[in-house]
N, C-alpha and C positions, 0 to 999 in steps of 0.2 A: 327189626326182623329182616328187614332187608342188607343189611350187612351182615347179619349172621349168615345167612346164607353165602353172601357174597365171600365167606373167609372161610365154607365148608363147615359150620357149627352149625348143629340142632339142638344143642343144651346151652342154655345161657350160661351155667354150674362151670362147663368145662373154660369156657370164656375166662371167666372172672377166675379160673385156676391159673390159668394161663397170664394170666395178668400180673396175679401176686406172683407165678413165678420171677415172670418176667423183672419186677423193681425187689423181690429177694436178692435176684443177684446183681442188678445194680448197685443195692446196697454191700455189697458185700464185698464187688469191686473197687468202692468207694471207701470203703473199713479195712482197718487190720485188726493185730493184735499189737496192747501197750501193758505196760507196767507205770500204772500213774499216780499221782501222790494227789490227791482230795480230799483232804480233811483225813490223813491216813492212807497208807499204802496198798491198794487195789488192783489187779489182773482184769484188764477191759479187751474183750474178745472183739469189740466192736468199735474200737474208738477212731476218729474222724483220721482218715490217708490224709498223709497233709499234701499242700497244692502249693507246687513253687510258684513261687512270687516272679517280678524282672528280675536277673541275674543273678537265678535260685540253681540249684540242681535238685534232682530226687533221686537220693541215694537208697538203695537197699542193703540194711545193715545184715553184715555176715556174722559180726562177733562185735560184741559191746562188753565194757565193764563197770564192776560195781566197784563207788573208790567211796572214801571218807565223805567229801561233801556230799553223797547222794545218801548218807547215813546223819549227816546233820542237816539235812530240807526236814528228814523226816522228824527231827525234832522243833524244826521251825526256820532253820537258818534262812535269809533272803525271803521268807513269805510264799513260796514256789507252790502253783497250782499248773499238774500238766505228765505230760511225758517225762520220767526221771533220764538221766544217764547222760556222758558228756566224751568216755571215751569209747570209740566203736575203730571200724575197718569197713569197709563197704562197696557195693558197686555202682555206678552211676548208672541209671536207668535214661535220666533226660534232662536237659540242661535247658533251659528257659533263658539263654543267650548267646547271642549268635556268635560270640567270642570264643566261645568254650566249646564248639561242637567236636572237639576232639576226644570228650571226657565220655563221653557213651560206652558203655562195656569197663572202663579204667576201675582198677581196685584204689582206692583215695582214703584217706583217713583228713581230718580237717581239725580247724583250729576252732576254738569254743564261742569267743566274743566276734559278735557281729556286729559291727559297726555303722556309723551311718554315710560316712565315707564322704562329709562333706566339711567336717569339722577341723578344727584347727589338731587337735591327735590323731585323727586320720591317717590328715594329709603327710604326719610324720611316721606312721608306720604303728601308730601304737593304738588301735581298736582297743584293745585290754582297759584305757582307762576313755574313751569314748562316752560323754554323758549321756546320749541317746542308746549306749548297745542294748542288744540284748545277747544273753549267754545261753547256746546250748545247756538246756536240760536243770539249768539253774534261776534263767532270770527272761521271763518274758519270750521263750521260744522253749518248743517242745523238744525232749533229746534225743538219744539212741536205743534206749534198750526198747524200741518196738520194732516192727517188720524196716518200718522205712522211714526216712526223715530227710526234711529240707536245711538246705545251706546255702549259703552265698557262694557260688565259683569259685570268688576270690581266696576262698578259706581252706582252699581244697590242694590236697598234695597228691598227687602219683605216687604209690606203694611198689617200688622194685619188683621185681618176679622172685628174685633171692631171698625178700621178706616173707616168713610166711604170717597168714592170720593171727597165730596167736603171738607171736611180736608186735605184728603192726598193731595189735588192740592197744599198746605199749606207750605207742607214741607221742600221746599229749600229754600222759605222768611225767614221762621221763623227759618231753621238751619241759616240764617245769624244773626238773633235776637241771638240765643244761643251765637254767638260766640261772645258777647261782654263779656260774662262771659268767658270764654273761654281765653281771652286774659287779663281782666282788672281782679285782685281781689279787691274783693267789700266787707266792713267791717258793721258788722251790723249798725255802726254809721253813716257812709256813706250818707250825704242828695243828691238824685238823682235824674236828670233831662233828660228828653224824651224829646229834640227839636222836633215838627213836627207832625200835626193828620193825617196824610197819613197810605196808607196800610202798609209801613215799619215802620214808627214809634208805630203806634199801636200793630204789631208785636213785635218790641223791648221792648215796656211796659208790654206786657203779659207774655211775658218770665223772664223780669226783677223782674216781682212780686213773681215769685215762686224761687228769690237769698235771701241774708241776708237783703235787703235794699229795699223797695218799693219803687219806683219811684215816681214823678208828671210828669203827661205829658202835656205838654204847648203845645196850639193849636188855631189858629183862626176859626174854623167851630166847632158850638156848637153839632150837630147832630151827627158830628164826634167822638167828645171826648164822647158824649152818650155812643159811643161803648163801649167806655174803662171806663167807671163812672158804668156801669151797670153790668161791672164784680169789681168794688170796687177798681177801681185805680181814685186816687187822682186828678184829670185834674185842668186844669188852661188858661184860657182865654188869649191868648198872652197880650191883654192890661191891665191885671192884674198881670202881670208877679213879682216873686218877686223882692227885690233890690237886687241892684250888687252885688257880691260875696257871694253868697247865697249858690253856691250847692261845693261839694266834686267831684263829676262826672259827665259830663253833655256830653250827646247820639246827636249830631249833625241828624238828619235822617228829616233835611224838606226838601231835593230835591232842593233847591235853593242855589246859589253861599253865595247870602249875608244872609245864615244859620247858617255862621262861625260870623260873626258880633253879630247876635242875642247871641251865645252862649259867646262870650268873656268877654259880658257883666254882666255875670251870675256865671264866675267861681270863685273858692277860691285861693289864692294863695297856691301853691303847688299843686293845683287841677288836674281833668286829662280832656282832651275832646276826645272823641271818632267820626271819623266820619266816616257816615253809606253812603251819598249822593254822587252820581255822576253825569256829566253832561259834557253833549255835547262845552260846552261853560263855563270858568269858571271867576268869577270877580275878581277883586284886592282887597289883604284883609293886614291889615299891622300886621307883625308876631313881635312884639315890644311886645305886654301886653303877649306874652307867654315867653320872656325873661324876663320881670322885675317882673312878676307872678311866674316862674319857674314851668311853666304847662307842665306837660305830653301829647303829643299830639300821638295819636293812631290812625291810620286808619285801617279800619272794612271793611274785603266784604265775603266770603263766610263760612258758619259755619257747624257743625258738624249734621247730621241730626242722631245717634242714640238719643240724647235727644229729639230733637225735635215729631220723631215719640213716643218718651215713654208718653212723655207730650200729647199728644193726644190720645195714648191707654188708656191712665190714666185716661183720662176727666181732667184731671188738671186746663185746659183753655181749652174757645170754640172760634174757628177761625170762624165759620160758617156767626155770625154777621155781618163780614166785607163784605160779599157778595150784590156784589150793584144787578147783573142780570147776567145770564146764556143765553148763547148763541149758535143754531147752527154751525157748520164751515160753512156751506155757506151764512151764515150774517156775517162772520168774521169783514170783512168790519166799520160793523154797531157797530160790539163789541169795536174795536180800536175805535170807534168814540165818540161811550157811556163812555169810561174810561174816556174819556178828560175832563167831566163836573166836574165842581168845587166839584158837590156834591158824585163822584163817591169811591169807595174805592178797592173793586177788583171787575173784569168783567172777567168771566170766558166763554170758548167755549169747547162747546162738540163737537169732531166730530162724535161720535156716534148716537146723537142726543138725 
């Protein structure tokens, strides 16, 4: 009674109103909104702000996208319980080290695999295959498509003033795109082949056309290969596909098991294949015509993003076109749902609106 008074209260009622109000919005400071995968894909209005760790930031996402593998979690791929999403754009809210305090306010896009930064692939630049990481939005850390999300500094790149959002959302597809360059060298004689008109394939092609060898990108959806015909890459109608042993290098990126079939059909002897495609579920493929071929086989997943951001400060290529629809986070829902059309190619969510 005597603190009641002492705080101007004659109802206990208004007390305890004031109370709840009061951890209401604790809570609520402490929450956001996420699009999460639990046993099935779910819109959490409340789900836990995450808390940078030592040499974290807390990024607030401006624009995230939906790509292939956040379409194979939800069939199972990796086991992924959590926040979906892996490419965004962002602003940095606060950095949890005292190295980084230049990034407050900076718009940054960031690379997926977090490393432990003590290991022997660390030490050589390559978290990607780190046996401790964990991955953005795929494996053991929550991702982007909610209000905000933590990162390691070190993963973090300054986004140009020239870049706008909806490129920079661009930036970790198409550092994978880079990194076929990256890994395979390619001779200006080199005949090259883009399996697949998806958002990664077309990605691959736009990157491929600014190496020594232009690509053809083979594709079944005509509207698709538009994209890439309209910036002056070569397309090809999968049922016009050339004859067998036609190309020097051939980019596997259709997202399907029997992608590997398509391209076997197409390579030269001594030729190389690259693949870009993952999947929850994979088919049987018989590895006989890359011994009596003598093909180089390379598998492709995550690339270098200072290219990829120069190539867009540059206008080199425009990512912009692959854009199917933009979506609020609290349609997230509806956004994963929209990607799934045949005709889609990226579906992007703003949580800022």
């Amino acid at each position: 009674m005597i603190c009641q008074n002492h705080i101007g209260f004659s109802d206990i009622n208004q007390l305890a109103a004031l109370q709840k109000a009061f951890f209401d919005c604790i809570a609520k400071v402490s929450a956001m909104k996420a699009l999460i995968h639990d046993n099935g894909l779910q819109f959490s209005p409340q789900w836990p702000k995450p808390k940078p760790g030592p040499g974290e930031a807390l990024v607030r996402v401006r624009m995230a996208g939906i790509c292939k593998t956040d379409h194979e979690i939800e069939r199972g791929y990796m086991n992924f319980t959590g926040v979906l999403g892996h490419e965004f754009v962002g602003e940095v809210e606060w950095v949890n080290h005292d190295a980084y305090q230049h990034l407050p306010g900076k718009r940054v896009v960031g690379e997926i695999n977090c490393g432990c930064n003590i290991c022997s692939w660390c030490m050589q630049g390559l978290a990607a295959h780190c046996m401790a990481r964990t991955v953005i939005g795929i494996a053991g850390r929550d991702g982007s498509l909610a209000e905000y999300l933590a990162i390691p500094t070190a993963s973090l790149h300054i986004v140009p003033d020239a870049v706008s959002d909806r490129s920079a959302v661009f930036v970790e597809p198409l550092a994978a795109a880079f990194q076929i360059m990256a890994q395979v060298h390619i001779r200006p004689t080199d005949r090259v082949c883009v399996l697949g008109d998806g958002r990664l394939g077309l990605l691959a092609a736009l990157a491929l056309k600014l190496g020594p060898s232009a690509p053809d990108l083979v594709g079944k959806h005509p509207e698709k290969l538009a994209v890439a015909s309209d910036q002056k890459i070569n397309t090809i109608l999968l049922e016009e596909m050339p004859p067998e042993q036609t190309y020097d290098l051939v980019i596997e990126a259709t997202g399907r098991p029997e992608g590997f079939e398509t391209a076997r059909r197409i390579f030269r002897p001594r030729g190389r294949v690259v693949l870009k495609s993952t999947f929850a579920e994979s088919g049987a493929c018989s590895l006989t015509p890359l011994v009596q071929n003598e093909i180089t086989l390379v598998g492709s997943r995550c690339g270098p993003f200072a290219p990829a951001l120069r190539a867009l400060t540059e206008n080199r290529l425009d990512v912009t076109p692959l854009i199917t629809a933009v979506y609020p986070l609290d349609a997230a829902l509806d956004a994963f749902e929209a990607s799934r059309a045949p005709h889609a190619l990226k579906v992007l969510v703003a949580p800022s609106g």
